[in-house]
MARBA-560065 format. One record per residue (C-alpha): residue number from 1; residue in one letter; x, y, z. Coordinates in nm, 2 decimals, m for minus. Example, Ala and Ser with C-alpha at 12.3 -4.5 7.8 and 13.67 -1.06 7.14 Angstrom:
2
[rec 1 "A" [1.23 m0.45 0.78]]
[rec 2 "S" [1.37 m0.11 0.71]]
This chain:
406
[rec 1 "X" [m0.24 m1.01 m0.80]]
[rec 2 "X" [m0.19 m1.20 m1.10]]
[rec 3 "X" [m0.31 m1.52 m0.99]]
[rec 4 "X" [m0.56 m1.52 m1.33]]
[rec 5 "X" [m0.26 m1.50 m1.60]]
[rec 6 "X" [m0.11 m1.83 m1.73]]
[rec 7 "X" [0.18 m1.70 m1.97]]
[rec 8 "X" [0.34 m1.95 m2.21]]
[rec 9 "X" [0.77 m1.88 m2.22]]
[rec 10 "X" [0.96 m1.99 m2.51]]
[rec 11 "X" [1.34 m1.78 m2.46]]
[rec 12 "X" [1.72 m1.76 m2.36]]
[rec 13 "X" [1.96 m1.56 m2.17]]
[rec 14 "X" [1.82 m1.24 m2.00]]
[rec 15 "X" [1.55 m0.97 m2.11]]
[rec 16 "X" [1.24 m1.26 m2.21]]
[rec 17 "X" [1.32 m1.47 m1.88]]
[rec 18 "X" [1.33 m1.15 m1.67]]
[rec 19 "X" [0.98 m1.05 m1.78]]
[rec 20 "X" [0.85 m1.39 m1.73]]
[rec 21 "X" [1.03 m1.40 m1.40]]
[rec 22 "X" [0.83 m1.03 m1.27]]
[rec 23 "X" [0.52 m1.15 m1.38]]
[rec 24 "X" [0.60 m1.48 m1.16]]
[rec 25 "X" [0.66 m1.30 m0.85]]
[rec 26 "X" [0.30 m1.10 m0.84]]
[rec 27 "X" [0.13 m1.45 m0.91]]
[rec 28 "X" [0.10 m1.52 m1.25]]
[rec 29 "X" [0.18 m1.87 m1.38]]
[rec 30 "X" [0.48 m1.85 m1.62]]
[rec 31 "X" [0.49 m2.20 m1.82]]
[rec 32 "X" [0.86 m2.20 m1.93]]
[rec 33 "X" [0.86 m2.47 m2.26]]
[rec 34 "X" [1.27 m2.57 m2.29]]
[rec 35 "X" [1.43 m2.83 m2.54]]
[rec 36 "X" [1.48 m3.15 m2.38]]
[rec 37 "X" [1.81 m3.14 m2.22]]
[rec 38 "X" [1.79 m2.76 m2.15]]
[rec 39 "X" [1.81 m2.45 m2.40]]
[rec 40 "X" [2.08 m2.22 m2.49]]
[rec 41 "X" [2.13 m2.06 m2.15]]
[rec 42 "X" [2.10 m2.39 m1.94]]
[rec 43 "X" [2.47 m2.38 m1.82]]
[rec 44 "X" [2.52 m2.05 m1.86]]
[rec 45 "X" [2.75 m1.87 m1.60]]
[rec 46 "X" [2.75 m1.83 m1.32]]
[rec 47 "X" [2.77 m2.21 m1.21]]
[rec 48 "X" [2.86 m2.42 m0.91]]
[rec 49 "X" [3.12 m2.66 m0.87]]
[rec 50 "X" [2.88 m2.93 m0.98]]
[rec 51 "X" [2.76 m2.76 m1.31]]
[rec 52 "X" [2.45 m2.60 m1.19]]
[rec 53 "X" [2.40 m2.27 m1.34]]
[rec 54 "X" [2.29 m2.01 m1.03]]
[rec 55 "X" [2.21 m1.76 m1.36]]
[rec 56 "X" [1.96 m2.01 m1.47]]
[rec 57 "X" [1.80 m2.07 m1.14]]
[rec 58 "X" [1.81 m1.66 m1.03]]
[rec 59 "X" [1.58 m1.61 m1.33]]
[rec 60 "X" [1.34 m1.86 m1.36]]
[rec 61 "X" [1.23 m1.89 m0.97]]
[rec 62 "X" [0.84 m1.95 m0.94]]
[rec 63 "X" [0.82 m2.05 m1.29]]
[rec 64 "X" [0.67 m2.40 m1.40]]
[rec 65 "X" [0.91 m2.62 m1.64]]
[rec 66 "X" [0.83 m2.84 m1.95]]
[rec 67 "X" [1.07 m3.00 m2.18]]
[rec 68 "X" [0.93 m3.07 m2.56]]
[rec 69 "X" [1.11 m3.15 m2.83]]
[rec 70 "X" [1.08 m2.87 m2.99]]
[rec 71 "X" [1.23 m3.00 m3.36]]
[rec 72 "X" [0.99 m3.32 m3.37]]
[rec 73 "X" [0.67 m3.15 m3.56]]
[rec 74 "X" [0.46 m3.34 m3.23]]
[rec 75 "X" [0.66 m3.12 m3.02]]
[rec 76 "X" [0.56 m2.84 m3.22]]
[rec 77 "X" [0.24 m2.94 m3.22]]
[rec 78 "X" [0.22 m3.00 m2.84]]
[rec 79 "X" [0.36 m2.67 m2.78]]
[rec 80 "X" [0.10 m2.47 m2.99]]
[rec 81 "X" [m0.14 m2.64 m2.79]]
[rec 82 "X" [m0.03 m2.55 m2.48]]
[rec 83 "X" [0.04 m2.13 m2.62]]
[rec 84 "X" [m0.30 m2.14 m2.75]]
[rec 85 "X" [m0.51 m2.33 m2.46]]
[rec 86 "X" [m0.88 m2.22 m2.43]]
[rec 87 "X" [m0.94 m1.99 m2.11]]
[rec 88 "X" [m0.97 m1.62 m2.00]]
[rec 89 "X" [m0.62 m1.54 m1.90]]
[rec 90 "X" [m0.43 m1.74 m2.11]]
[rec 91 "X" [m0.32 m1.77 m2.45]]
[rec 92 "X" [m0.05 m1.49 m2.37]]
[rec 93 "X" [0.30 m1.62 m2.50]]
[rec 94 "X" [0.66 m1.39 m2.45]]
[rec 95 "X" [0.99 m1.51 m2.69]]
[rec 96 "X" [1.32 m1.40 m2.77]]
[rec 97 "X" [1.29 m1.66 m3.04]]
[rec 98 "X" [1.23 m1.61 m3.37]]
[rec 99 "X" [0.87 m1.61 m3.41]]
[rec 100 "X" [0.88 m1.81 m3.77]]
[rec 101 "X" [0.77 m2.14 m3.84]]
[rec 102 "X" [0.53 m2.33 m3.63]]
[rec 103 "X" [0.60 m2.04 m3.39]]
[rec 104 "X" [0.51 m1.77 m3.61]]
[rec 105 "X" [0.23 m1.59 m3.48]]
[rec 106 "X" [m0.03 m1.59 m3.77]]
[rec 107 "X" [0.00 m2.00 m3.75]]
[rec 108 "X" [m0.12 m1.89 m3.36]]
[rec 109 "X" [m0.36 m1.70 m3.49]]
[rec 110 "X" [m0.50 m1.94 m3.63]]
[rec 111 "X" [m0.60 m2.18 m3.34]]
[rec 112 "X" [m0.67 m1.88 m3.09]]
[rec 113 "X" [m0.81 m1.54 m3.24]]
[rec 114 "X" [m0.72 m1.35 m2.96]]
[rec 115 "X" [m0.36 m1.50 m2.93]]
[rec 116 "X" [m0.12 m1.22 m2.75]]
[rec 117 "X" [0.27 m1.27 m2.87]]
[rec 118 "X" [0.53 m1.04 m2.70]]
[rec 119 "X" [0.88 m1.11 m2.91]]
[rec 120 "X" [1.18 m0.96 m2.81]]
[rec 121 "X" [1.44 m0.94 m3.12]]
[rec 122 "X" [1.75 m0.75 m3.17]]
[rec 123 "X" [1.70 m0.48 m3.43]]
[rec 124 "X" [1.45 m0.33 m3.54]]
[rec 125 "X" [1.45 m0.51 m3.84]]
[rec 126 "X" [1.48 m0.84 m3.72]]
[rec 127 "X" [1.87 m0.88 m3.68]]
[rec 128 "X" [2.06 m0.98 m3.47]]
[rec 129 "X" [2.16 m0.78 m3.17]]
[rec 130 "X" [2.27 m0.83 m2.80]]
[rec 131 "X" [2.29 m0.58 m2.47]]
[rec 132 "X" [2.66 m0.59 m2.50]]
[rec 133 "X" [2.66 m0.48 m2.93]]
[rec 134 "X" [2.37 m0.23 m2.84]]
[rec 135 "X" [2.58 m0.04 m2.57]]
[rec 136 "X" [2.87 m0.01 m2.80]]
[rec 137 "X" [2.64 0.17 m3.05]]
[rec 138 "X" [2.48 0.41 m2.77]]
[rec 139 "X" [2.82 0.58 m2.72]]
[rec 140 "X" [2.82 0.57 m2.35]]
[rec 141 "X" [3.12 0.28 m2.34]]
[rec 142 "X" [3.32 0.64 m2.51]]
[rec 143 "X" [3.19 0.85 m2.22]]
[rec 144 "X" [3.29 0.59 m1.96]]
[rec 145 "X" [3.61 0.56 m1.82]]
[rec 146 "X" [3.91 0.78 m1.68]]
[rec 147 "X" [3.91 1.14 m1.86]]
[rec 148 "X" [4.15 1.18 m2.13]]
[rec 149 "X" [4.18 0.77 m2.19]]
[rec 150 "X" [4.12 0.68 m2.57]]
[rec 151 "X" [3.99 0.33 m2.46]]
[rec 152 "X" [3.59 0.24 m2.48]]
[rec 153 "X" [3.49 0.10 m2.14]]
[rec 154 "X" [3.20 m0.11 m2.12]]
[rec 155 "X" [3.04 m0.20 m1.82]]
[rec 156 "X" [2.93 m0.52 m1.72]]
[rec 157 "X" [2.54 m0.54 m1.64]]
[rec 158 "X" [2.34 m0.60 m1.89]]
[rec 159 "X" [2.11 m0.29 m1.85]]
[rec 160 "X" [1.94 m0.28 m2.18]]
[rec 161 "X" [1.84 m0.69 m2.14]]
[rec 162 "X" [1.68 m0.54 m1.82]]
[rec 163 "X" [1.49 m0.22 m1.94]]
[rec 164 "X" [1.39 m0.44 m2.23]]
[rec 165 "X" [1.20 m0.71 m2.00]]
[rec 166 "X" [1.03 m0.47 m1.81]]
[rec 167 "X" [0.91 m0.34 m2.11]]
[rec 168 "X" [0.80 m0.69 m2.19]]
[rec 169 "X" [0.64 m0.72 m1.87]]
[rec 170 "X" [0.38 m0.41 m1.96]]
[rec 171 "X" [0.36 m0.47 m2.32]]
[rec 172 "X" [0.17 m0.85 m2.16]]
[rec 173 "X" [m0.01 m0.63 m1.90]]
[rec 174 "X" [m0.15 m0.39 m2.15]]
[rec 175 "X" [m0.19 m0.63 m2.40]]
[rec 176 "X" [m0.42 m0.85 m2.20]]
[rec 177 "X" [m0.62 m0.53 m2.05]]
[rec 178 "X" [m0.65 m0.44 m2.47]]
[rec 179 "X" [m0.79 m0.80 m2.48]]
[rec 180 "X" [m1.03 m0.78 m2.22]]
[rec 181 "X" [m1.17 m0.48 m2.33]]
[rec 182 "X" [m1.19 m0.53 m2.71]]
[rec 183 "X" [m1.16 m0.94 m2.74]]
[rec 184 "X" [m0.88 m0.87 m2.99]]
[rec 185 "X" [m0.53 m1.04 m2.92]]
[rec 186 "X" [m0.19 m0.88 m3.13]]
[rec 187 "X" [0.14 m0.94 m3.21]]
[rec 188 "X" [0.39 m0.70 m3.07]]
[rec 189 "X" [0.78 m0.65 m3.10]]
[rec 190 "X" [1.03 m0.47 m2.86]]
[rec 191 "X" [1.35 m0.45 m3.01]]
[rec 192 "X" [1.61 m0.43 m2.77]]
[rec 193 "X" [1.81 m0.20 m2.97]]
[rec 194 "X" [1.54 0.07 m2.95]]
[rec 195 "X" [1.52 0.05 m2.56]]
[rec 196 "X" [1.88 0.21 m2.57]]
[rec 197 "X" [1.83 0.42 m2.86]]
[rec 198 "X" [1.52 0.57 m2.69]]
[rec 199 "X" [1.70 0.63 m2.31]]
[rec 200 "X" [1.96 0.84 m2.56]]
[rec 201 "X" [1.62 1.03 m2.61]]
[rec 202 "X" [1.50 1.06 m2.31]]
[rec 203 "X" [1.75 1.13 m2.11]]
[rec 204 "X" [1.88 1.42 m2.39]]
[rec 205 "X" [2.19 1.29 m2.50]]
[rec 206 "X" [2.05 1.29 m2.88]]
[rec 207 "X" [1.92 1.68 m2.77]]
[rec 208 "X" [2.28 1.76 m2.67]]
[rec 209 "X" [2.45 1.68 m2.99]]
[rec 210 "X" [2.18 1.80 m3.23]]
[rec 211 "X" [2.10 2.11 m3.01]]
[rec 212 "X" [2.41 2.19 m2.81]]
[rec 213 "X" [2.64 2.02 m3.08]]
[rec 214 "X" [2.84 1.90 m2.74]]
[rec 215 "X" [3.02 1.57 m2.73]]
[rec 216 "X" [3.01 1.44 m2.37]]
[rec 217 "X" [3.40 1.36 m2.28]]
[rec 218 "X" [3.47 1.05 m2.04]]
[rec 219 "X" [3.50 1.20 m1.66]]
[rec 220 "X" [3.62 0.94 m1.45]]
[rec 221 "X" [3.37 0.89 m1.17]]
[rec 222 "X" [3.28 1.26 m1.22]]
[rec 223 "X" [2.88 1.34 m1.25]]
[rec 224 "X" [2.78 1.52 m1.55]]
[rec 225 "X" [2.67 1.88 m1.48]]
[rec 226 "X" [2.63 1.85 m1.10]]
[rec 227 "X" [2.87 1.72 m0.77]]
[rec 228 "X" [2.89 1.39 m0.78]]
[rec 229 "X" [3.25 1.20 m0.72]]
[rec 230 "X" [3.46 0.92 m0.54]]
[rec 231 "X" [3.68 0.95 m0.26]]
[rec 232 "X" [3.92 0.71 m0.07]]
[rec 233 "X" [3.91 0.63 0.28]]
[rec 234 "X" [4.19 0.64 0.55]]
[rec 235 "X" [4.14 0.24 0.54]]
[rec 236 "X" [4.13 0.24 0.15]]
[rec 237 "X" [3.78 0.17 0.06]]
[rec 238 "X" [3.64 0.40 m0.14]]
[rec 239 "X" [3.27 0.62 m0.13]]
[rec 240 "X" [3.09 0.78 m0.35]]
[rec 241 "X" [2.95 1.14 m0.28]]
[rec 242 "X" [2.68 1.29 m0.44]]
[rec 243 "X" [2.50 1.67 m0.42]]
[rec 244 "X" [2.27 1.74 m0.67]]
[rec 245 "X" [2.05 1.94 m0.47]]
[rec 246 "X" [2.13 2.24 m0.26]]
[rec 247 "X" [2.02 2.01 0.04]]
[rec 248 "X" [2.24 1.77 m0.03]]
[rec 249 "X" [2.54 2.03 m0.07]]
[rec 250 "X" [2.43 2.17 0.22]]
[rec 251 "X" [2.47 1.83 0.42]]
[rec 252 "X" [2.81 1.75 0.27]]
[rec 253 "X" [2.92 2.06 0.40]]
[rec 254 "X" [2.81 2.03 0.73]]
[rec 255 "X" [2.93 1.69 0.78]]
[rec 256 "X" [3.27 1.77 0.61]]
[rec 257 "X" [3.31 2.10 0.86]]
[rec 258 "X" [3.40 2.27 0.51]]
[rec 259 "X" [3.09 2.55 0.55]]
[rec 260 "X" [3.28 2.83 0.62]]
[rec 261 "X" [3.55 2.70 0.35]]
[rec 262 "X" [3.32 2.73 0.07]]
[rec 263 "X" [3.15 3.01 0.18]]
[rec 264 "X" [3.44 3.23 0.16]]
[rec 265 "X" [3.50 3.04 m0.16]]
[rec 266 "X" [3.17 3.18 m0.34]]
[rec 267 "X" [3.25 3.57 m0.23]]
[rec 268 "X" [3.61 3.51 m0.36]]
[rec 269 "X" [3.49 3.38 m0.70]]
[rec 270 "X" [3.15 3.54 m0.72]]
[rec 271 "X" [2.99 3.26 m0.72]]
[rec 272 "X" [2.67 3.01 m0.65]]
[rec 273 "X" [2.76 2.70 m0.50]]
[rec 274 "X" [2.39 2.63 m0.39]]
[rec 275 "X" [2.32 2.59 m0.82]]
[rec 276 "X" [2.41 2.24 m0.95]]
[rec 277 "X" [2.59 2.39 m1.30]]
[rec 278 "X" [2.84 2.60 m1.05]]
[rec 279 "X" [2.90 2.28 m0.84]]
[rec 280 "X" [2.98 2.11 m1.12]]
[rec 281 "X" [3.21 2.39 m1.32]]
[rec 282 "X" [3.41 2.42 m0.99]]
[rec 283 "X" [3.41 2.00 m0.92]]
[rec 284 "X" [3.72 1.97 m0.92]]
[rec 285 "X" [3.84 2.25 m0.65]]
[rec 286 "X" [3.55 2.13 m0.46]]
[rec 287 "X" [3.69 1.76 m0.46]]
[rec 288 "X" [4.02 1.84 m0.37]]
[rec 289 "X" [3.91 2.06 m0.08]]
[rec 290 "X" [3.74 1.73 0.02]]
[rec 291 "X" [3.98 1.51 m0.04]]
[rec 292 "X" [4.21 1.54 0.30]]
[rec 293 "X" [3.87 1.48 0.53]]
[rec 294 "X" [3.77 1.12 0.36]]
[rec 295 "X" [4.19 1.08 0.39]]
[rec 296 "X" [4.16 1.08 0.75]]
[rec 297 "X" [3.88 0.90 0.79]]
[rec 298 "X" [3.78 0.52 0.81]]
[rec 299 "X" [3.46 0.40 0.62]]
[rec 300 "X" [3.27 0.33 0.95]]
[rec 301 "X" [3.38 0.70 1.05]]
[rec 302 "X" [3.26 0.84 0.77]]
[rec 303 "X" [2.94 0.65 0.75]]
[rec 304 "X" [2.84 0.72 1.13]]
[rec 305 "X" [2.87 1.09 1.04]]
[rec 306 "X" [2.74 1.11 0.65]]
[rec 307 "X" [2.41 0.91 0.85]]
[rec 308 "X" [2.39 1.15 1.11]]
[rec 309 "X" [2.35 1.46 0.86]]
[rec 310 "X" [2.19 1.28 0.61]]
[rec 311 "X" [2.47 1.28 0.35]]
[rec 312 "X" [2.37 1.15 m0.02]]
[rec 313 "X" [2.66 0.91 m0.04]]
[rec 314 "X" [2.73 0.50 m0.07]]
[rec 315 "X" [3.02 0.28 0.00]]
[rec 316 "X" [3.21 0.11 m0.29]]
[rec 317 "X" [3.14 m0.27 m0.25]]
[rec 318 "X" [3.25 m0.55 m0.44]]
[rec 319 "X" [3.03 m0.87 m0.43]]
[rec 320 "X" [3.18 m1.05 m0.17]]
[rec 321 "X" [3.16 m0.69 0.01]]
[rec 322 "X" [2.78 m0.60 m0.10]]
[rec 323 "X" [2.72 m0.99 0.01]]
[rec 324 "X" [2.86 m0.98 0.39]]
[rec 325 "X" [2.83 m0.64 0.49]]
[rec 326 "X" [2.53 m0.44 0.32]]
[rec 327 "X" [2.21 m0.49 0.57]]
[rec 328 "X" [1.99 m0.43 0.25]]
[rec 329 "X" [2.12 m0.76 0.10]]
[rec 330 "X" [2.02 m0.92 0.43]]
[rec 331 "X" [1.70 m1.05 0.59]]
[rec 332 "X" [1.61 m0.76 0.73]]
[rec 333 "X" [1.50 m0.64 0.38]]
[rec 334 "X" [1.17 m0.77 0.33]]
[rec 335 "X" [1.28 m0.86 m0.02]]
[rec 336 "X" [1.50 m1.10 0.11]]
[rec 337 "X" [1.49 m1.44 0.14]]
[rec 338 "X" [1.64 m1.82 0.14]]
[rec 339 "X" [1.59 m2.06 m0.06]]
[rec 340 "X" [1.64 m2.38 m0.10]]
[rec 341 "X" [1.76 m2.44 m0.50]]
[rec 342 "X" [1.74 m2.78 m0.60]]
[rec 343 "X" [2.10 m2.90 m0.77]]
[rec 344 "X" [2.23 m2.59 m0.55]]
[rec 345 "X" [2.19 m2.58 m0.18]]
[rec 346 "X" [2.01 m2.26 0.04]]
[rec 347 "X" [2.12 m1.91 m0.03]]
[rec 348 "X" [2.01 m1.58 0.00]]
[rec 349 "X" [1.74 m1.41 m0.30]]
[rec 350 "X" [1.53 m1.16 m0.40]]
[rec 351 "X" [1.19 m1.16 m0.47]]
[rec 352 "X" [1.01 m0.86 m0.62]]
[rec 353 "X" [1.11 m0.48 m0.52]]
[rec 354 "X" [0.83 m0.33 m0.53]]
[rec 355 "X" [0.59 m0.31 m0.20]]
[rec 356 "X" [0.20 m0.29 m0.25]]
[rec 357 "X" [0.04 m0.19 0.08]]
[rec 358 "X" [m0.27 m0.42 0.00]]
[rec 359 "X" [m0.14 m0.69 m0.15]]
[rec 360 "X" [0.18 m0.85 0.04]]
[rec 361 "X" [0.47 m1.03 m0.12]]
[rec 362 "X" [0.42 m1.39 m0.23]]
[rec 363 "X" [0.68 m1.64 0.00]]
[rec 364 "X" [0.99 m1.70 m0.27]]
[rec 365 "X" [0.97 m2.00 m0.48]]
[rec 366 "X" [1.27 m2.19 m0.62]]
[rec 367 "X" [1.34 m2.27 m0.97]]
[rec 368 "X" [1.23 m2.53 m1.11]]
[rec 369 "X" [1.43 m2.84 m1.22]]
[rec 370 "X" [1.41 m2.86 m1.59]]
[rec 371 "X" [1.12 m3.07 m1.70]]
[rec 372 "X" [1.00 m3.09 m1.33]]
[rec 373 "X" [0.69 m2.98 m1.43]]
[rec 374 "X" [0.56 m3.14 m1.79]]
[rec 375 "X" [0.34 m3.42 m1.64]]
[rec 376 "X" [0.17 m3.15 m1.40]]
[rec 377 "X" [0.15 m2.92 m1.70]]
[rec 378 "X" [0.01 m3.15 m1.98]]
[rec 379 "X" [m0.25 m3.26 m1.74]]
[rec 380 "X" [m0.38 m2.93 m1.63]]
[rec 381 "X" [m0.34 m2.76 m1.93]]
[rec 382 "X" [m0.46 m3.00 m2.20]]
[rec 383 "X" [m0.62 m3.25 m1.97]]
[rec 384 "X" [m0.42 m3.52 m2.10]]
[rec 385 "X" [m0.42 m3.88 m1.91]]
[rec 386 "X" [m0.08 m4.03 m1.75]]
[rec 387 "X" [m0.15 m4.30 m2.03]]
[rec 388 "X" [m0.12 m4.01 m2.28]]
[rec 389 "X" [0.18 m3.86 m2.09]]
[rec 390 "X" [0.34 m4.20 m2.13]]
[rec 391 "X" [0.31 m4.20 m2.44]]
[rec 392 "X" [0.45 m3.88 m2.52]]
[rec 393 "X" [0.73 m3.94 m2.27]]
[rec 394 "X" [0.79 m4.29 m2.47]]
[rec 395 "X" [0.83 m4.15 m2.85]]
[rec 396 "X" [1.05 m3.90 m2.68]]
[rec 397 "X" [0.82 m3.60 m2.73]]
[rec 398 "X" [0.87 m3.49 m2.41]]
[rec 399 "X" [1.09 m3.54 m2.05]]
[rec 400 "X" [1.06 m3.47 m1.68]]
[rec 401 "X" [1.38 m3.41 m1.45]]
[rec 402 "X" [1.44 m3.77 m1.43]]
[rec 403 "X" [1.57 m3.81 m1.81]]
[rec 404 "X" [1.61 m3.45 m1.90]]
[rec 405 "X" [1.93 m3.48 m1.95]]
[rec 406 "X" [1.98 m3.78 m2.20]]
């Protein structure tokens, strides 16, 4: 669906690679320009036994790879070039970089008029930030973890690297429809601080202190203002039940054989149950009137019977767990695939989640080796000869896989 975008990607770690990376799966050419010998994030973990780093090659699959040397000004040069190459659908460029220097945007400008720059920074005003120092400012590390416990809990997925790059990934798609309609290219910034500061927006935790001057304590596993918990298993695994609709109450119920129970319950206390705020006020009878039937239970019990009446609830998995026993993390899921990773060997990954009824997924591509692609890329892009490849590849301007590492 993309097939007429050729994006130009100069970044590190997660939220600029995971844009490039969405915009790679519907079709769109995503030219990833690296520092001979590999960029910040290279080796970053995750990595094999042999030093290969699975983070680098989860994010950058389907993507084309050309080292420059980025701090020779013919590198520079060369990589202008390439951002600012004439042709509808390109001249689109996304960075986590600073954009100063020969990267700057108004230098761009210069040598394409409609130039489009997504750059990801930290701050609003240009410092520096990552997911993990944004999340501690959100507050919801001091709303996370058991109730009562002073500690902050963070957790580990880097969810504001995430929202940011899909953020990137419209900000290209509405820049480039601006451009078609008006000719005019722009610069635009998404600070990654600001995706979390506007979720706290959105999702009303700045209306609940301002407003309801409330400070939302840490609740364990606990759901804020419906019935949502954990429970443990006669086989100790652990699930997680949710009923945030009188449906899904309803279900539980029925499944648990605890109808008549809380029935009784609401005429003794005068009470709702089928409203989310009284589920929640009375969570904790409700959970340990639950807590004896998970007890006596097994997972594979309690999943035949949560399936059969349609029970809001998951298992707890950890990776290995998720990895060898969750069908959705098979082949079965149409998102699901094997691939054959250069460096790595075949394993199991995703291509996109989303399904389009007319237009079907695109077959999964591996990463590519670093470099692998700069001869390909200097020739259709700039129309340079081998002879002027060689050249480049002689003064050390540039690399393929064979000497990317020197």
């Amino acid at each position: 669906m993309l097939s007429d975008i050729t994006l130009v990607e100069l970044s590190a770690f997660v939220a600029a690679p995971y844009a490039g990376l969405s915009l790679a799966q519907f079709g769109a050419t995503v030219i990833r320009i690296d520092p001979i010998g590999g960029g910040l994030d290279y080796k970053r973990w995750p990595i094999t036994a042999n030093g290969e780093s699975l983070y680098w090659a989860g994010l950058n699959k389907g993507k084309k790879s050309i080292t420059i040397n980025l701090k020779d000004p013919r590198g520079q040069e060369l990589a202008q070039s390439l951002m600012t190459a004439p042709g509808d659908g390109q001249g689109l460029i996304l960075t986590n970089l600073k954009a100063q220097g020969w990267l700057d945007f108004k230098v761009l400008e210069k040598l394409r008029k409609d130039i489009v720059m997504v750059n990801i920074i930290g701050n609003m005003d240009g410092s520096v930030a990552v997911d993990y120092t944004v999340n501690a400012r959100t507050g919801f590390p001091s709303a996370t973890g058991p109730e009562n416990s002073e500690d902050v809990v963070n957790h580990v997925l880097p969810v504001w690297d995430i929202v940011t790059g899909q953020a990137a990934t419209n900000a290209i798609l509405l820049a480039d429809r601006h451009r078609k309609s008006t000719g005019e290219g722009q610069y635009i910034k998404i600070s990654l601080a600001n995706s979390a500061f506007s979720t706290l927006s959105h999702l009303g935790y700045l209306g609940e202190v301002e407003i309801n001057q409330y400070d939302r304590p840490k609740m364990g596993n606990h759901v804020f203002g419906t019935f949502a918990c954990d429970f443990s298993t006669k086989d100790n695994r652990r699930v997680m039940v949710t009923a945030f609709t009188k449906n899904h109450w309803i279900s539980l119920q029925k499944a648990t054989e605890t109808l008549q129970h809380f029935t009784n319950f609401e005429l003794e206390r005068n009470t709702n149950l089928g409203l989310e705020q009284n589920r929640y006020r009375h969570r904790k009878i409700i959970q340990k009137v639950l807590m004896p039937w998970f007890s006596g239970k097994t997972l594979k019990e309690i999943a035949t019977i949560f399936d059969q009446h349609q029970v809001c609830w998951g298992p707890y998995q950890n990776f290995r767990q998720a990895v060898e026993e969750d069908p959705h993390l098979s082949k079965d899921n149409p998102m699901i695939e094997e691939i054959n990773q250069p460096g790595i060997g075949k394993y199991r990954a995703a291509g996109s989640f989303i399904d389009f009824s007319k237009s079907p997924r695109q077959a999964l591509k591996a990463a590519p080796q670093l470099g692998q692609n700069t001869d390909e890329v200097l020739a259709n892009c700039l129309k340079l000869t081998q002879k002027q490849i060689g050249v480049l590849r002689d003064k050390g301007i540039v690399s393929g896989p064979q000497n990317c590492d020197q």
